[in-house]
N, C-alpha and C positions, 0 to 999 in steps of 0.2 A: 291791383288785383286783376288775374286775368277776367275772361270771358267765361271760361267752361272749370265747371268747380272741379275739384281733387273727389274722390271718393274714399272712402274710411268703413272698410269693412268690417266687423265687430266691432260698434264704437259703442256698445255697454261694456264691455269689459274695461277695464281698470285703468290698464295702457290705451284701450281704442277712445275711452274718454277723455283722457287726459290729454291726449295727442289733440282731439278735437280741440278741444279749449285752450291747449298753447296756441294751434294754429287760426283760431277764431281772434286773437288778441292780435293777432295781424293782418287782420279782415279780410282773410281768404275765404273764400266759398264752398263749402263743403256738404256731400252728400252722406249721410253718415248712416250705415246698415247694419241690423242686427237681427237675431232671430227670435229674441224675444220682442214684450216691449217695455218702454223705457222703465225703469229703477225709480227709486222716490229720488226726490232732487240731491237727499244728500248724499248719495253713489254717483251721481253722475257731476263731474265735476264740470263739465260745461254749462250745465243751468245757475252758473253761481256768477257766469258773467250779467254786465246789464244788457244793454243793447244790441248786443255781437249777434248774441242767439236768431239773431233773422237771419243771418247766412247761412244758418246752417236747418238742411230739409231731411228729418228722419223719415227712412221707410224699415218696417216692419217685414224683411226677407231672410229666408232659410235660406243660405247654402246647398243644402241636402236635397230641398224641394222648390227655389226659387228661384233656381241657377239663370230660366229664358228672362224672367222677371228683372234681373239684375243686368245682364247681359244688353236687352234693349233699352234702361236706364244709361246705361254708358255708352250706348250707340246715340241716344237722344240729347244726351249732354254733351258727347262730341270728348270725352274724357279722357286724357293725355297720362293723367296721374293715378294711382291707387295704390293705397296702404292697405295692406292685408294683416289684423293683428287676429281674426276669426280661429280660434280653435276650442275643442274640447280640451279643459287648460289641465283636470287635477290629476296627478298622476298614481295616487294609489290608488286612489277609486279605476284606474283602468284597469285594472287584474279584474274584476268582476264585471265590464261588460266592454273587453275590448272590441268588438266588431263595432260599437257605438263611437270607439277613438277612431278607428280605420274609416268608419264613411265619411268622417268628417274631413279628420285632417288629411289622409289620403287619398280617397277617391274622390269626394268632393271636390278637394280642394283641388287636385292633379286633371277634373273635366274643366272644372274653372280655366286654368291654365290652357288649359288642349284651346278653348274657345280663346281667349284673350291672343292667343300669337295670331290666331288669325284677323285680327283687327290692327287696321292700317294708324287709326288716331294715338295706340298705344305708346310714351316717348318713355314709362319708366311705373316698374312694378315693387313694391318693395314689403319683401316678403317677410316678418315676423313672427324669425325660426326663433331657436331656446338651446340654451347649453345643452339641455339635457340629453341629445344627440348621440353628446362625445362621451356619455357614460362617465364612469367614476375615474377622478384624472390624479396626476403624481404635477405636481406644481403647475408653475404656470404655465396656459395652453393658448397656443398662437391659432387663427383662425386656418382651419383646414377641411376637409373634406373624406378625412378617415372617422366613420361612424359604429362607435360601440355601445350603444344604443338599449340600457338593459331594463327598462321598463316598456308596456305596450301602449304609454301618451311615448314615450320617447323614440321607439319603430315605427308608430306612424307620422310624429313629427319627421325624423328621418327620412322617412318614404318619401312624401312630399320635396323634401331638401335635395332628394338625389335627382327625382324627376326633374324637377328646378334647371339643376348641373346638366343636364342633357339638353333641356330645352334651350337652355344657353351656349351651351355648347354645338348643337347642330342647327339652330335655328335662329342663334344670335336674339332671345329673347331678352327684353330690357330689364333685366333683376338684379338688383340687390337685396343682400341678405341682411340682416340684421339681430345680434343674440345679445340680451342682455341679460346681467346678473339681477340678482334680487331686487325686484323692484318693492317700495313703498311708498307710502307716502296717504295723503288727503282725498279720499273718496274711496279708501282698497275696500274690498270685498272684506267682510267681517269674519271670515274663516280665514285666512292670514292672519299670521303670526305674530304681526305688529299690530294689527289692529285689534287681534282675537286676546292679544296681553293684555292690552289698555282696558277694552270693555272687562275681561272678568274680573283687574283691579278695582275698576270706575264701580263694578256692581258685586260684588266680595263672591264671583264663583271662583271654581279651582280651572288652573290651567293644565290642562295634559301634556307633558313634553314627552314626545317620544325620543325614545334609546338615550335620554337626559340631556338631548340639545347639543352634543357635541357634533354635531358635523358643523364644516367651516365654509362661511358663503360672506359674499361682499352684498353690503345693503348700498344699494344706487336710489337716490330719490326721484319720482315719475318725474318731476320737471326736467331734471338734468339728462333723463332720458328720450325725453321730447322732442328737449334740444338738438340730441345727438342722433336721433328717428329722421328729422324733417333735413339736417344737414347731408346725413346718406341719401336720402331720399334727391336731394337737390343735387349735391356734389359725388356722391359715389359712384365708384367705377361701374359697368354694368358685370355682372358676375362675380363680383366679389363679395366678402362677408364681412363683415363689421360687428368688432364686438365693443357694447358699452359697459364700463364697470368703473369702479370706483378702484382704488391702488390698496383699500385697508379691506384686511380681513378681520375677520369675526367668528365666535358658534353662537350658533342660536340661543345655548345659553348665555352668553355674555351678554347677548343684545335684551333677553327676557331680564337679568340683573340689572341693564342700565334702567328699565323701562319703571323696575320697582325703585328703584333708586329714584329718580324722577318723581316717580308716585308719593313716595314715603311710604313705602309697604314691606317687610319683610319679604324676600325670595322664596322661604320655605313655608311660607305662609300662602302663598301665592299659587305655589307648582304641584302636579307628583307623576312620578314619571314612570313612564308606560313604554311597552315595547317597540321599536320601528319597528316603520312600513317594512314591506318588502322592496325587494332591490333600489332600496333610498342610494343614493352616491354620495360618498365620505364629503364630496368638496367639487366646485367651480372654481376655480383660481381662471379667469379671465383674463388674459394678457392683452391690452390696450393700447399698444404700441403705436397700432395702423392707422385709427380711428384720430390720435392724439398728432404723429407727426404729418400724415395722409391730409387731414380736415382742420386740421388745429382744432379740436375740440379739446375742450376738458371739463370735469364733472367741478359744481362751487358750492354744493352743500354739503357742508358736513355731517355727517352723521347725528351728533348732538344736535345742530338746528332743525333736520328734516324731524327726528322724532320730535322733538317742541312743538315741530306744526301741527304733525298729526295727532297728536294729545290735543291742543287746542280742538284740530276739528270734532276728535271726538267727546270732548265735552261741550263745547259749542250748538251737535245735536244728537246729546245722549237721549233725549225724550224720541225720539223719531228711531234711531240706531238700535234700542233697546229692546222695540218689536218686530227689530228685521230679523229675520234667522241667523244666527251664527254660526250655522254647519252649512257642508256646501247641501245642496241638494242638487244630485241630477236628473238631467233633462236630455231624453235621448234622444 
């Protein structure tokens, strides 16, 4: 273990947890930052470790309003590394108050950056872009820098990604990128689709599928994502992108069928379907090529064992799960 811990910015979020708690089981040091405070233990999947949890020091920091806060945290820690997974994450909820996706994920995020090149201890930034970018795509899509971007979480994730591209480009900053497909897995947020099936099964509500679940997305399980997070982070190029996914496709309704299936529930017992969002994108087909022969990585759950797990977790704390909200709410 070094000296000077990594920092994990958004480590409530779903990925910023989970990334904690891979890299806690390797007793790395970590600073781990978010703008709320912390979720009940069963969100957050690093309180599930024993011991580890001493390495790692939550601070309660905004982004938006806690940028010097942050900034002199990582001048006192002398900090080399940072994982940035921090954004305003839902994307239909942006059409109704996009200026609140823009401060975040790009203005905020792009002063962040302006202050970070100018720090000398900086050896590698690793930024925690989303397919969402490259807009609605016709097969598989190799990692590039042409952004069609038709929602407003997805133009100010863009924003962000392009500044990224310049600051690396004229200023040799140390970033890599990283996009991954459908994450799930044990500890998701309960408005997710895999989680949001299992509880209305587990407690007999109806599940709303919008436009009937046909768009087509790869489910990647958060561990195997972790894995392929902490290897870019370690091993990637600086300025390149990395995308993590799994090689099977799916639509969401398939994945909502296996889930009843699993349950013992009728499907039409379960669903009824409502109209899509606006500018939803048919598909991610994530081409994994770079990630696979570049890093040798490769994903080792399969889809039937990742959902096993997360059915277990969530019957394990349906009594705790059952009083969380299962719509997102936001927080501007």
């Amino acid at each position: 273990m070094t000296d000077s811990p990594i920092i994990v910015i958004g480590s409530n979020s779903f990925s910023g947890a989970s990334f904690c708690s891979h890299m806690l089981k390797q007793d790395k040091k970590i600073i781990a930052i978010s703008r709320s405070e912390e979720p009940v233990n069963a969100l957050l999947p690093y309180k599930w470790l024993d011991h580890q949890t001493q390495n790692l020091a939550f601070k309660q920091l905004d982004l938006n309003y806690h940028l010097d806060e942050i900034l002199a945290l990582i001048k006192q820690e002398n900090v080399g590394t940072i994982y940035n997974f921090a954004a305003q994450s839902m994307v239909g909820q942006s059409w109704e108050y996009p200026e609140h996706w823009f401060m975040t994920n790009a203005v905020s995020t792009i002063k962040l950056h302006n202050a970070l090149r100018q720090l000398d201890s900086l050896d590698k930034y690793i930024h925690i872009s989303t397919p969402e970018v490259y807009g609605s795509c016709e097969g598989l899509v190799p990692e590039h820098r042409n952004y069609q971007p038709s929602t407003p979480y997805a133009v100010s994730r863009a924003a962000a990604d392009m500044s990224l591209h310049t600051f690396s480009d004229v200023y040799d900053f140390p970033v890599v990128f990283t996009r991954a497909a459908n994450v799930y897995g044990e500890g998701q947020q309960l408005y997710r689709i895999i989680p949001k099936t299992i509880l209305s099964i587990l407690l007999g509500k109806k599940l709303p599928l919008h436009g009937g679940g046909y768009s087509t997305r790869s489910f990647i399980h958060i561990d195997d994502v972790s894995s392929a997070t902490q290897l870019i982070g370690e091993q990637g190029r600086n300025g390149e992108i990395y995308h993590i996914s799994t090689e099977r496709m799916i639509t969401i309704r398939a994945i909502v069928e296996m889930l009843c299936k699993m349950l013992n529930v009728p499907f039409e017992q379960t669903c009824e379907i409502t109209g899509d969002r606006l500018g939803k994108d048919a598909a991610y087909l994530l081409d994994t090529q770079k990630i696979r022969s570049e890093l040798q990585w490769q994903d080792s759950i399969s889809l039937e064992d990742g959902l096993a797990k997360t059915i277990d977790w969530v019957k394990s704390n349906l009594d705790t799960l059952k009083t969380q909200p299962h719509n997102y709410i936001h927080k501007a």
